[in-house]
C-alpha positions as CSV (number, residue, x, y, z in Angstrom):
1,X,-12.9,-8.6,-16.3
2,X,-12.9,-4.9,-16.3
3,X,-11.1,-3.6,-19.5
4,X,-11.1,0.0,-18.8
5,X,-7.7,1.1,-18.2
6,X,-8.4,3.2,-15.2
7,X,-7.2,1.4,-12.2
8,X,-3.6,2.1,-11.0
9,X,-1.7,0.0,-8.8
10,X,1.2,0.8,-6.6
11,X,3.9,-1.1,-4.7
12,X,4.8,0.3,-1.4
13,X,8.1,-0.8,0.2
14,X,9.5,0.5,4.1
15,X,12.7,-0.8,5.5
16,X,11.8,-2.8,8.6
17,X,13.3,-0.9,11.4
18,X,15.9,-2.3,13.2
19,X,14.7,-4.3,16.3
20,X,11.1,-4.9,15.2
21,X,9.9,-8.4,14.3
22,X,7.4,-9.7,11.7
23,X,4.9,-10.3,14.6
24,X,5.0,-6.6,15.1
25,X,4.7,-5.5,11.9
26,X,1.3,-8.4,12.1
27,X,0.7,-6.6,14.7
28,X,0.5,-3.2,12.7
29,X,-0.9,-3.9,10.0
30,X,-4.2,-5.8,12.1
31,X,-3.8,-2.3,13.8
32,X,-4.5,-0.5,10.2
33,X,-7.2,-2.2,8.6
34,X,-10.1,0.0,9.7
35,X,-7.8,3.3,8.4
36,X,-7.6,1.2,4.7
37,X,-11.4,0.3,4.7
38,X,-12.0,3.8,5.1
39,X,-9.9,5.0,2.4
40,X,-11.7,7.1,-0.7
41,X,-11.0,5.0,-3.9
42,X,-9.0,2.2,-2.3
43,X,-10.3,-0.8,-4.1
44,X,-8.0,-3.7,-2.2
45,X,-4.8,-3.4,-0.4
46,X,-2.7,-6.5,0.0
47,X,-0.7,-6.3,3.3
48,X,2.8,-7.3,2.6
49,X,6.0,-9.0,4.5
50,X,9.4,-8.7,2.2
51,X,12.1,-11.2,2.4
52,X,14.1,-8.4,2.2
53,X,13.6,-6.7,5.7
54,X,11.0,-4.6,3.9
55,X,7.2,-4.3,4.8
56,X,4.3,-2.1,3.1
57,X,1.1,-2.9,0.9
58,X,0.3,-3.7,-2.6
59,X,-2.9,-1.3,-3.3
60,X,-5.5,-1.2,-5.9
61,X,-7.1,2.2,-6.6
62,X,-10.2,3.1,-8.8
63,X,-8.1,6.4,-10.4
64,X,-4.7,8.0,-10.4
65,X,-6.3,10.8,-8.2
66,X,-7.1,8.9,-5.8
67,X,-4.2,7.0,-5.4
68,X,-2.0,10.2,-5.5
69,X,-4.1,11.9,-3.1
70,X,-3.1,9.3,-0.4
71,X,0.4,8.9,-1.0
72,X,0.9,12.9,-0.3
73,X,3.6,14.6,0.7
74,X,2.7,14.6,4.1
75,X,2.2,10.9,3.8
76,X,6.2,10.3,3.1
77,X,6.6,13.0,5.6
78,X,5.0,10.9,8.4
79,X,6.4,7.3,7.1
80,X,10.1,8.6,6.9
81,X,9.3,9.8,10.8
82,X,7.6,7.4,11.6
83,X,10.2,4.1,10.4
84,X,13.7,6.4,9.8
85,X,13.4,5.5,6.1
86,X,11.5,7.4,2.9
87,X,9.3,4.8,1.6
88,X,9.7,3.4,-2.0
89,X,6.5,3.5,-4.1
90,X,6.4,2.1,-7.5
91,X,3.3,2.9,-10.1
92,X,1.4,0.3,-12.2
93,X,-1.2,0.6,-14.9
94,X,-3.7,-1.7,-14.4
95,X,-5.7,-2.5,-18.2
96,X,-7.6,-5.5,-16.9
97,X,-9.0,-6.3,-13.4
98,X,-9.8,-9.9,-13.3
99,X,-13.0,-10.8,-10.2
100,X,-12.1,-12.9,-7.6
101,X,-12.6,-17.1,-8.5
102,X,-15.5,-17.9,-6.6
Protein backbone atom coordinates (compact mmCIF):
# COMPACT_ATOMS: atom_id res chain seq x y z
CA UNK A 1 0.00 0.00 0.00
CA UNK A 2 1.18 3.45 -0.69
CA UNK A 3 1.01 5.53 2.62
CA UNK A 4 1.96 8.82 1.29
CA UNK A 5 -0.88 11.13 1.28
CA UNK A 6 -0.36 12.57 -2.10
CA UNK A 7 -2.95 11.08 -4.41
CA UNK A 8 -6.24 12.97 -4.81
CA UNK A 9 -9.29 11.54 -6.06
CA UNK A 10 -12.31 13.20 -7.56
CA UNK A 11 -15.90 12.37 -8.44
CA UNK A 12 -17.15 13.73 -11.54
CA UNK A 13 -20.96 13.81 -12.10
CA UNK A 14 -22.92 15.24 -15.70
CA UNK A 15 -26.64 15.08 -16.07
CA UNK A 16 -27.40 12.67 -18.91
CA UNK A 17 -28.92 14.73 -21.57
CA UNK A 18 -32.20 14.27 -22.38
CA UNK A 19 -32.76 11.78 -25.27
CA UNK A 20 -29.38 9.95 -24.95
CA UNK A 21 -29.30 6.29 -23.75
CA UNK A 22 -26.70 4.39 -21.65
CA UNK A 23 -25.49 2.60 -24.91
CA UNK A 24 -24.46 6.00 -25.97
CA UNK A 25 -22.93 7.20 -23.26
CA UNK A 26 -20.90 3.21 -23.69
CA UNK A 27 -20.50 4.45 -26.67
CA UNK A 28 -18.60 7.71 -25.43
CA UNK A 29 -16.81 6.70 -23.08
CA UNK A 30 -15.11 3.56 -25.54
CA UNK A 31 -14.79 6.80 -27.67
CA UNK A 32 -12.45 8.54 -24.70
CA UNK A 33 -10.22 6.05 -23.55
CA UNK A 34 -7.17 6.89 -25.64
CA UNK A 35 -7.72 10.93 -24.49
CA UNK A 36 -7.51 9.29 -20.50
CA UNK A 37 -4.44 7.04 -21.29
CA UNK A 38 -2.86 10.02 -22.46
CA UNK A 39 -3.47 12.19 -19.61
CA UNK A 40 -0.30 13.66 -17.45
CA UNK A 41 -0.76 12.29 -13.84
CA UNK A 42 -3.90 10.34 -14.38
CA UNK A 43 -3.29 7.19 -12.43
CA UNK A 44 -6.87 5.27 -13.18
CA UNK A 45 -10.15 6.59 -14.20
CA UNK A 46 -13.19 4.50 -13.51
CA UNK A 47 -15.85 5.18 -16.17
CA UNK A 48 -19.12 5.60 -14.46
CA UNK A 49 -23.10 5.10 -15.18
CA UNK A 50 -25.43 6.87 -12.29
CA UNK A 51 -28.70 5.48 -11.31
CA UNK A 52 -29.46 8.88 -11.15
CA UNK A 53 -29.46 9.94 -14.92
CA UNK A 54 -25.92 11.03 -14.24
CA UNK A 55 -22.65 9.83 -16.07
CA UNK A 56 -18.88 10.97 -15.56
CA UNK A 57 -15.66 9.13 -14.04
CA UNK A 58 -14.13 8.43 -10.81
CA UNK A 59 -10.28 9.43 -11.36
CA UNK A 60 -7.14 8.74 -9.46
CA UNK A 61 -4.35 11.43 -9.80
CA UNK A 62 -0.67 11.18 -8.64
CA UNK A 63 -0.96 15.18 -7.20
CA UNK A 64 -3.46 17.90 -6.71
CA UNK A 65 -1.71 19.75 -9.63
CA UNK A 66 -2.31 17.44 -11.84
CA UNK A 67 -5.70 16.78 -11.13
CA UNK A 68 -6.47 20.62 -11.10
CA UNK A 69 -4.80 21.19 -14.22
CA UNK A 70 -7.32 18.92 -16.06
CA UNK A 71 -10.41 19.89 -14.59
CA UNK A 72 -9.69 23.75 -15.83
CA UNK A 73 -11.83 26.21 -16.53
CA UNK A 74 -12.05 25.63 -19.98
CA UNK A 75 -12.78 22.08 -19.10
CA UNK A 76 -16.31 23.11 -17.34
CA UNK A 77 -16.52 25.53 -20.09
CA UNK A 78 -16.63 22.77 -22.82
CA UNK A 79 -18.72 20.05 -20.59
CA UNK A 80 -21.45 22.67 -19.73
CA UNK A 81 -21.53 23.15 -23.83
CA UNK A 82 -21.04 20.23 -24.59
CA UNK A 83 -24.11 18.25 -22.21
CA UNK A 84 -26.32 21.75 -21.26
CA UNK A 85 -25.26 21.10 -17.63
CA UNK A 86 -21.99 22.36 -15.38
CA UNK A 87 -20.54 19.28 -14.20
CA UNK A 88 -20.34 18.45 -10.35
CA UNK A 89 -16.79 17.52 -9.20
CA UNK A 90 -16.22 16.45 -5.70
CA UNK A 91 -12.47 16.23 -4.12
CA UNK A 92 -11.02 13.35 -2.09
CA UNK A 93 -7.76 12.77 -0.22
CA UNK A 94 -6.48 9.69 -0.90
CA UNK A 95 -3.89 8.50 2.49
CA UNK A 96 -3.59 4.93 1.29
CA UNK A 97 -3.56 3.32 -2.24
CA UNK A 98 -4.17 -0.23 -1.91
CA UNK A 99 -2.46 -2.51 -5.47
CA UNK A 100 -4.79 -4.37 -7.32
CA UNK A 101 -5.48 -8.30 -5.83
CA UNK A 102 -3.69 -10.30 -8.21
Amino acid sequence: AAVDGSHVATLVQIPIPQGVGNDLVRDGFAGAEETYRMTPGLLRKHFVIGEEGTFGGVYLWDSITSAQSWFNDAWRQRVSETYGHPPKVEWFDVPIVLPAKK
